[in-house]
mmCIF file as gemmi writes it, N, C-alpha and C atoms, coordinates in Angstrom:
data_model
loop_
_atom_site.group_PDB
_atom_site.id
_atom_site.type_symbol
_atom_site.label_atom_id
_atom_site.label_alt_id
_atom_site.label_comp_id
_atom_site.label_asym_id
_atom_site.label_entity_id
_atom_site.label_seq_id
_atom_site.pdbx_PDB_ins_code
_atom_site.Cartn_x
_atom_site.Cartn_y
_atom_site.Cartn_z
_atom_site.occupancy
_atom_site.B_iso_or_equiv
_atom_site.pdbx_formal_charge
_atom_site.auth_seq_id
_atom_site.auth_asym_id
_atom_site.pdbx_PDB_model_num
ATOM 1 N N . UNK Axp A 1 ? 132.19 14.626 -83.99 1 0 ? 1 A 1
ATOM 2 C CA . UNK Axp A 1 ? 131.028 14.655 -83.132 1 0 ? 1 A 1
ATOM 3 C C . UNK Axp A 1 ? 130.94 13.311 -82.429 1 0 ? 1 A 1
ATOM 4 N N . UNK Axp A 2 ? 130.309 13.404 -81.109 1 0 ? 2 A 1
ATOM 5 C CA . UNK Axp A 2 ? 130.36 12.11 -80.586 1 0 ? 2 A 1
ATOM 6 C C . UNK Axp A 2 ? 128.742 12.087 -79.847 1 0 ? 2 A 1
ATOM 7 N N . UNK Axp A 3 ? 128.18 10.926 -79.822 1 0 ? 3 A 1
ATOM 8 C CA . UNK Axp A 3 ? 126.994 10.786 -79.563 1 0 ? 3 A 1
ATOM 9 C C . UNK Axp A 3 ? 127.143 9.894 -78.387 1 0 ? 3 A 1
ATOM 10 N N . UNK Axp A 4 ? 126.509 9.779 -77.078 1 0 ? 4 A 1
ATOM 11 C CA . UNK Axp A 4 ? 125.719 8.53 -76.105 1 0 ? 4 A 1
ATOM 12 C C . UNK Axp A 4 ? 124.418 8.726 -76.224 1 0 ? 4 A 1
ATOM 13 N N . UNK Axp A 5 ? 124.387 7.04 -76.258 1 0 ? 5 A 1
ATOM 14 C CA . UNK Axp A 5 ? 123.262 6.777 -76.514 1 0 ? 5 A 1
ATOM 15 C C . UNK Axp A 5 ? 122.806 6.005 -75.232 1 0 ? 5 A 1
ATOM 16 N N . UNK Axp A 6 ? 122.119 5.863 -74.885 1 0 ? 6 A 1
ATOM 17 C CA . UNK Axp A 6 ? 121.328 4.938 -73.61 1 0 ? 6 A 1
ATOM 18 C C . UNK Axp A 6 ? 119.909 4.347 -74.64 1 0 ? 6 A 1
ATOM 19 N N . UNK Axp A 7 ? 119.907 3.108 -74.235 1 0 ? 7 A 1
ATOM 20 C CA . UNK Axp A 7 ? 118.699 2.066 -74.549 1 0 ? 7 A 1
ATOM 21 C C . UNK Axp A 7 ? 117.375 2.393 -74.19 1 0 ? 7 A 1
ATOM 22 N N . UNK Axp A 8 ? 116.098 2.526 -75.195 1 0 ? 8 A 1
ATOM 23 C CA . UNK Axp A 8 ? 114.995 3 -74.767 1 0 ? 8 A 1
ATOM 24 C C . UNK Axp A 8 ? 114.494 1.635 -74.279 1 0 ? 8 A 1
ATOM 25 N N . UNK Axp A 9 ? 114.089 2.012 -72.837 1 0 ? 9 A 1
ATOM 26 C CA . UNK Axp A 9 ? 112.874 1.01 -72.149 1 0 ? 9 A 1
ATOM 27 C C . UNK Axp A 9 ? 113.52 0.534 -71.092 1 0 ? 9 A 1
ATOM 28 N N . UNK Axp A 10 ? 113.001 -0.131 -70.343 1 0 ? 10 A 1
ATOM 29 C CA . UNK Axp A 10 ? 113.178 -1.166 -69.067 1 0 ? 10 A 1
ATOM 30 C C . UNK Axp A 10 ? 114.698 -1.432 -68.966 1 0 ? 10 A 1
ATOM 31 N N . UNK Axp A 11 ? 115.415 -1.804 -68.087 1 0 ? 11 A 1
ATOM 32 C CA . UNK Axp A 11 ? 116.956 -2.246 -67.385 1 0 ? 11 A 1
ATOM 33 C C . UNK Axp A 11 ? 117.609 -0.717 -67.101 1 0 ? 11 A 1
ATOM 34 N N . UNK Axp A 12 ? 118.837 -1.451 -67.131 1 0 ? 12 A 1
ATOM 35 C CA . UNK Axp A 12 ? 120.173 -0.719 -66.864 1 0 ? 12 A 1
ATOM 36 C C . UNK Axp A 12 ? 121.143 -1.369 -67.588 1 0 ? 12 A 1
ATOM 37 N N . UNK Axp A 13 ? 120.632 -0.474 -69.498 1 0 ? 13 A 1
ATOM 38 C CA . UNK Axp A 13 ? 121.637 -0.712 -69.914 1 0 ? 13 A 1
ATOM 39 C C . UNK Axp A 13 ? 123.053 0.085 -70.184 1 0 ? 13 A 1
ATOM 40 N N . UNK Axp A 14 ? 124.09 -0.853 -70.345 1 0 ? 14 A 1
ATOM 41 C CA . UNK Axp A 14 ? 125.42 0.493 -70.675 1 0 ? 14 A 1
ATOM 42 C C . UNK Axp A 14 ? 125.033 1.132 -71.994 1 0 ? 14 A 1
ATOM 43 N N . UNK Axp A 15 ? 125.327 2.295 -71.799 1 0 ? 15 A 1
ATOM 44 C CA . UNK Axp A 15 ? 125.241 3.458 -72.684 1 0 ? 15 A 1
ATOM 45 C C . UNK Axp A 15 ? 126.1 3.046 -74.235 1 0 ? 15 A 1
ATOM 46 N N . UNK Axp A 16 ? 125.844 3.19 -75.489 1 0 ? 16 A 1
ATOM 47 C CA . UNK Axp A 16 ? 126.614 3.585 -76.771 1 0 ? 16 A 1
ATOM 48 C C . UNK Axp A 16 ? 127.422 4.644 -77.074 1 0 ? 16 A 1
ATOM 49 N N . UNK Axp A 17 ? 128.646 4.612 -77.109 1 0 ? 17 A 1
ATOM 50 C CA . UNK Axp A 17 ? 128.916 5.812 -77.673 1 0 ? 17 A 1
ATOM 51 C C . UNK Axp A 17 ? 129.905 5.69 -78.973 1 0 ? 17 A 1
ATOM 52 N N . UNK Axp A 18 ? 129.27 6.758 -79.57 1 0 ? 18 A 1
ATOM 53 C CA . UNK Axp A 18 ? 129.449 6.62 -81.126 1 0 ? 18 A 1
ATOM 54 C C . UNK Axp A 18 ? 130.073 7.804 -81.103 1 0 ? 18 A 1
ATOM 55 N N . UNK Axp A 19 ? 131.043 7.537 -82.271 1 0 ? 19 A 1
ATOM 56 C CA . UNK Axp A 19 ? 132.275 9.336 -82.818 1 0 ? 19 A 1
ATOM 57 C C . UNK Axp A 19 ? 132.058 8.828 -84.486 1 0 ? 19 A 1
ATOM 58 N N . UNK Axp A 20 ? 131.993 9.961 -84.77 1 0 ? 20 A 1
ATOM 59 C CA . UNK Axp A 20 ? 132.235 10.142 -86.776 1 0 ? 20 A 1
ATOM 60 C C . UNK Axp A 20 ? 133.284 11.348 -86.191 1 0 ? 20 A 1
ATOM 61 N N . UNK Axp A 21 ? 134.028 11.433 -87.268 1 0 ? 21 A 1
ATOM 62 C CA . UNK Axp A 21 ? 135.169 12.239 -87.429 1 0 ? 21 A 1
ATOM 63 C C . UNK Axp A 21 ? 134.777 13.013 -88.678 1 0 ? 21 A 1
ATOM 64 N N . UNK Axp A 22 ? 135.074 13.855 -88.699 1 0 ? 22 A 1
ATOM 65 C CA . UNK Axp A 22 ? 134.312 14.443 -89.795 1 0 ? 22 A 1
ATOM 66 C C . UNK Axp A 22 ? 135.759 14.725 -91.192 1 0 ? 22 A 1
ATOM 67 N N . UNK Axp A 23 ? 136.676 14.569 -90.483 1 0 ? 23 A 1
ATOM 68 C CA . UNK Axp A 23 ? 138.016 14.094 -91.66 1 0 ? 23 A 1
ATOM 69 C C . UNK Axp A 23 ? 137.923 12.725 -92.735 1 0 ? 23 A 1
ATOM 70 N N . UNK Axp A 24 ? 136.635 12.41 -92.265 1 0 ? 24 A 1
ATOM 71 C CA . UNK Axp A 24 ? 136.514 10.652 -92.6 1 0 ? 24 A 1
ATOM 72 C C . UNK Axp A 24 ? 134.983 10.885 -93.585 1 0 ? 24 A 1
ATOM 73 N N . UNK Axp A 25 ? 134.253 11.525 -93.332 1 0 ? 25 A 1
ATOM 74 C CA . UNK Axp A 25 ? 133.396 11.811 -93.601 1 0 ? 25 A 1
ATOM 75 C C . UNK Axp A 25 ? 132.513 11.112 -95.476 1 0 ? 25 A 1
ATOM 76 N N . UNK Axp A 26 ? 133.456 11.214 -95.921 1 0 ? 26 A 1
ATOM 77 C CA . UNK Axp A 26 ? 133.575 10.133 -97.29 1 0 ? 26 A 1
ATOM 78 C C . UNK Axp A 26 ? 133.33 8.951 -97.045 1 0 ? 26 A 1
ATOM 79 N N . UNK Axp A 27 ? 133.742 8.392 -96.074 1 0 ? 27 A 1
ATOM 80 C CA . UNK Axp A 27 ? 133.588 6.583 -95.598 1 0 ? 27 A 1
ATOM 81 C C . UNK Axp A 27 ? 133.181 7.009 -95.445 1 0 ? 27 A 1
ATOM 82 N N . UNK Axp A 28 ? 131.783 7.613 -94.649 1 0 ? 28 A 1
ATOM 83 C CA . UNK Axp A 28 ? 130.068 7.268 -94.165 1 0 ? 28 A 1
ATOM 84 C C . UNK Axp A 28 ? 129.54 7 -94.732 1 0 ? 28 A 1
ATOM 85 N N . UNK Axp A 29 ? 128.511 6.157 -94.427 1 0 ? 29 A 1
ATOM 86 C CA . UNK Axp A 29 ? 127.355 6.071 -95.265 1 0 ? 29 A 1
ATOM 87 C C . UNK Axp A 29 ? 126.512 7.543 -95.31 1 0 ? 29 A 1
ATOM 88 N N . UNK Axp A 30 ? 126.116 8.084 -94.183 1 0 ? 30 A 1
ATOM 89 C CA . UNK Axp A 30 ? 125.186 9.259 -94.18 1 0 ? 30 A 1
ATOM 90 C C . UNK Axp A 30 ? 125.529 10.458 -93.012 1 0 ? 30 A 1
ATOM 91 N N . UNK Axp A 31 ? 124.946 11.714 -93.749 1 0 ? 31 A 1
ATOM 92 C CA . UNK Axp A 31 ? 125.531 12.861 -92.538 1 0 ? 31 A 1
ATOM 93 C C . UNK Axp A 31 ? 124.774 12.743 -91.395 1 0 ? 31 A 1
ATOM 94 N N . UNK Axp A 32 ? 124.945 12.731 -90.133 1 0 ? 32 A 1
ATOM 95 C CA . UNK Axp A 32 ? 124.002 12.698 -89.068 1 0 ? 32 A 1
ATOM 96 C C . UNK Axp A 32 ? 123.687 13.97 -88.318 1 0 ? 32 A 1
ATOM 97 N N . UNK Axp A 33 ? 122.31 14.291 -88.403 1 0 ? 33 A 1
ATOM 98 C CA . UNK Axp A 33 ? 122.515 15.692 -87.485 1 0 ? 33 A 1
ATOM 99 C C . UNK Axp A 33 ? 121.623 15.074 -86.242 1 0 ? 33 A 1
ATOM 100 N N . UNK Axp A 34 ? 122.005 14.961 -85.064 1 0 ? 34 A 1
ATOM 101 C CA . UNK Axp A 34 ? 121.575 14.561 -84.426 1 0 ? 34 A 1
ATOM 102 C C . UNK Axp A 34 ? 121.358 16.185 -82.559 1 0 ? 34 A 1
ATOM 103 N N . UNK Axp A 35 ? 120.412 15.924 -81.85 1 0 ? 35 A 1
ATOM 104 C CA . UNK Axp A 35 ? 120.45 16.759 -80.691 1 0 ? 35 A 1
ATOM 105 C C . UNK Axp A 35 ? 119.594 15.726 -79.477 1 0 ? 35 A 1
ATOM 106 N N . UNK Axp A 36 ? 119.72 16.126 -78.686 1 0 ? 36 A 1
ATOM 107 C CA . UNK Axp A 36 ? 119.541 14.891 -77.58 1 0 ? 36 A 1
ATOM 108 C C . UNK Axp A 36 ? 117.776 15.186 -77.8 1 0 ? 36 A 1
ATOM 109 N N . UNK Axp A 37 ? 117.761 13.793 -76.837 1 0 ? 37 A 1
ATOM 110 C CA . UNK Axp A 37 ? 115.968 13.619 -76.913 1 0 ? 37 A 1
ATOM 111 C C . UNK Axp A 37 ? 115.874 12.506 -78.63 1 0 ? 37 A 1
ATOM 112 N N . UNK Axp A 38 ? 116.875 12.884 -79.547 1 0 ? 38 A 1
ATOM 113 C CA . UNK Axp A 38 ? 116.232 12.359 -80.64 1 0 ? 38 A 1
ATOM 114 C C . UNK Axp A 38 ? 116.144 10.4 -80.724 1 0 ? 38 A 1
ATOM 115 N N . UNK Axp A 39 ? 115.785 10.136 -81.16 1 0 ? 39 A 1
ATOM 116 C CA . UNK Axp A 39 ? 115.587 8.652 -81.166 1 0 ? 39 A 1
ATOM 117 C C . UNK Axp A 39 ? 116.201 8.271 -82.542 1 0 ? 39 A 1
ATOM 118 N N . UNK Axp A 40 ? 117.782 7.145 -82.209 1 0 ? 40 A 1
ATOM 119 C CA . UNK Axp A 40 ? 118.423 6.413 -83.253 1 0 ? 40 A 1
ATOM 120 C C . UNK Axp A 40 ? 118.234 5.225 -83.116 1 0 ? 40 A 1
ATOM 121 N N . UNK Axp A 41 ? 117.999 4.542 -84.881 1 0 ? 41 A 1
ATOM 122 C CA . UNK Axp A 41 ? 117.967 2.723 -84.465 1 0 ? 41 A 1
ATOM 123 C C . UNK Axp A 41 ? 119.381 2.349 -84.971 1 0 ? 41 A 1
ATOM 124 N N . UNK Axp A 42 ? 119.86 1.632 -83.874 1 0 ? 42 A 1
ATOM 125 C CA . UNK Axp A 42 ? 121.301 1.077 -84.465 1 0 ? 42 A 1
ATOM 126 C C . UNK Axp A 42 ? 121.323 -0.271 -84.22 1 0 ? 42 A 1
ATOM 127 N N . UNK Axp A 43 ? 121.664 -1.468 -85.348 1 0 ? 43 A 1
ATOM 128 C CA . UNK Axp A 43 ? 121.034 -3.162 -85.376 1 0 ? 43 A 1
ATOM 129 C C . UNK Axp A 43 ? 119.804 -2.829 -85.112 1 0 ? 43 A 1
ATOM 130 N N . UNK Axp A 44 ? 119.128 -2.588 -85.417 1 0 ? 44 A 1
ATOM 131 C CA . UNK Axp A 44 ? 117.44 -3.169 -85.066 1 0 ? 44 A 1
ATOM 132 C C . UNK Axp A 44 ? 116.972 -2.781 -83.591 1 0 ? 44 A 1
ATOM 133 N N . UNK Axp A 45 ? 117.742 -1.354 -83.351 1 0 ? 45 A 1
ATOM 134 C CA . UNK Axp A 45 ? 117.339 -1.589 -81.337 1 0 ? 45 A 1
ATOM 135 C C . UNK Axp A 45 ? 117.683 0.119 -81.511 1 0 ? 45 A 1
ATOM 136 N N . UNK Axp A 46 ? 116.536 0.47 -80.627 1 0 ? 46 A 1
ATOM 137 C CA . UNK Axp A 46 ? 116.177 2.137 -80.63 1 0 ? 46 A 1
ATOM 138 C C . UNK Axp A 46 ? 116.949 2.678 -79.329 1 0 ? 46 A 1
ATOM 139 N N . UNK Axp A 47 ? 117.438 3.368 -79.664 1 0 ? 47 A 1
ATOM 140 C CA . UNK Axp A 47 ? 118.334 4.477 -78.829 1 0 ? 47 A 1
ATOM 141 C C . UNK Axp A 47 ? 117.926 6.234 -78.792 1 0 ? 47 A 1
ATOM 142 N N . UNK Axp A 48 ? 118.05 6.771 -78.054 1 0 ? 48 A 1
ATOM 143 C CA . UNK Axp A 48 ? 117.67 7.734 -76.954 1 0 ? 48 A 1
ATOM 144 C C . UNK Axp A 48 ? 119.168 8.635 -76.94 1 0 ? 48 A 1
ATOM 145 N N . UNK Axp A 49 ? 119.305 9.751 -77.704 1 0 ? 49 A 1
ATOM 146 C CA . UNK Axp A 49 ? 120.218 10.465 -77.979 1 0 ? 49 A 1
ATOM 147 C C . UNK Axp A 49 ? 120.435 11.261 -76.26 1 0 ? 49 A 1
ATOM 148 N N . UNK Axp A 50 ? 121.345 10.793 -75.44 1 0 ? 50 A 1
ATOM 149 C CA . UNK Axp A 50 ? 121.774 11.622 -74.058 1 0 ? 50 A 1
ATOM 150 C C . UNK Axp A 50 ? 122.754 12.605 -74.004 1 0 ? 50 A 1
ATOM 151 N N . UNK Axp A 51 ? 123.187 12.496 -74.443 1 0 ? 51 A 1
ATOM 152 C CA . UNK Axp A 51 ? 124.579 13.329 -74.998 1 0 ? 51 A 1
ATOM 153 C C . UNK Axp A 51 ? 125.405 13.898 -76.329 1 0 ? 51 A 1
ATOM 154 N N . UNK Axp A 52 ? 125.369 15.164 -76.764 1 0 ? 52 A 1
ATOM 155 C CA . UNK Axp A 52 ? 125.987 15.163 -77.766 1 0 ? 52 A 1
ATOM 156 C C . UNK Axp A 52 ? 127.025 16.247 -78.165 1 0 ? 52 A 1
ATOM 157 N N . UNK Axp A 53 ? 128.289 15.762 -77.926 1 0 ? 53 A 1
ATOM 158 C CA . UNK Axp A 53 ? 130.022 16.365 -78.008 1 0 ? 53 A 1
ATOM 159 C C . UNK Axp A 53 ? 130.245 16.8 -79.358 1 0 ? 53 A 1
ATOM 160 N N . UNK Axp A 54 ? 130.074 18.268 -79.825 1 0 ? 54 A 1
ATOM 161 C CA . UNK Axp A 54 ? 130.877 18.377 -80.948 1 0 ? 54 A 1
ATOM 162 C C . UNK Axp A 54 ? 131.776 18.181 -81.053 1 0 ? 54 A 1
């Protein structure tokens, strides 16, 4: 699965994009179910789920 993320609030920031592999899935820390609209904090800074690629 692959997630973009865009920065909640003010600018133009570049977008996040995050992949878990789900072959890997043991190294994670946690399962993510994520659908756009949802709000992730990644470091201490809230993100705005835009996209999401199974």
């Amino acid at each position: 699965m692959t997630l973009l993320l865009r920065r909640i609030g003010r600018g133009n920031w570049s977008p996040l994009l995050i992949s878990y592999d789900h072959h890997r899935q043991g190294q994670l820390p946690i399962l993510l179910a994520a659908k756009v609209g949802d709000r992730i904090e990644v470091a201490g800074v809230a993100y705005r789920v835009s996209v999401v690629i199974p």
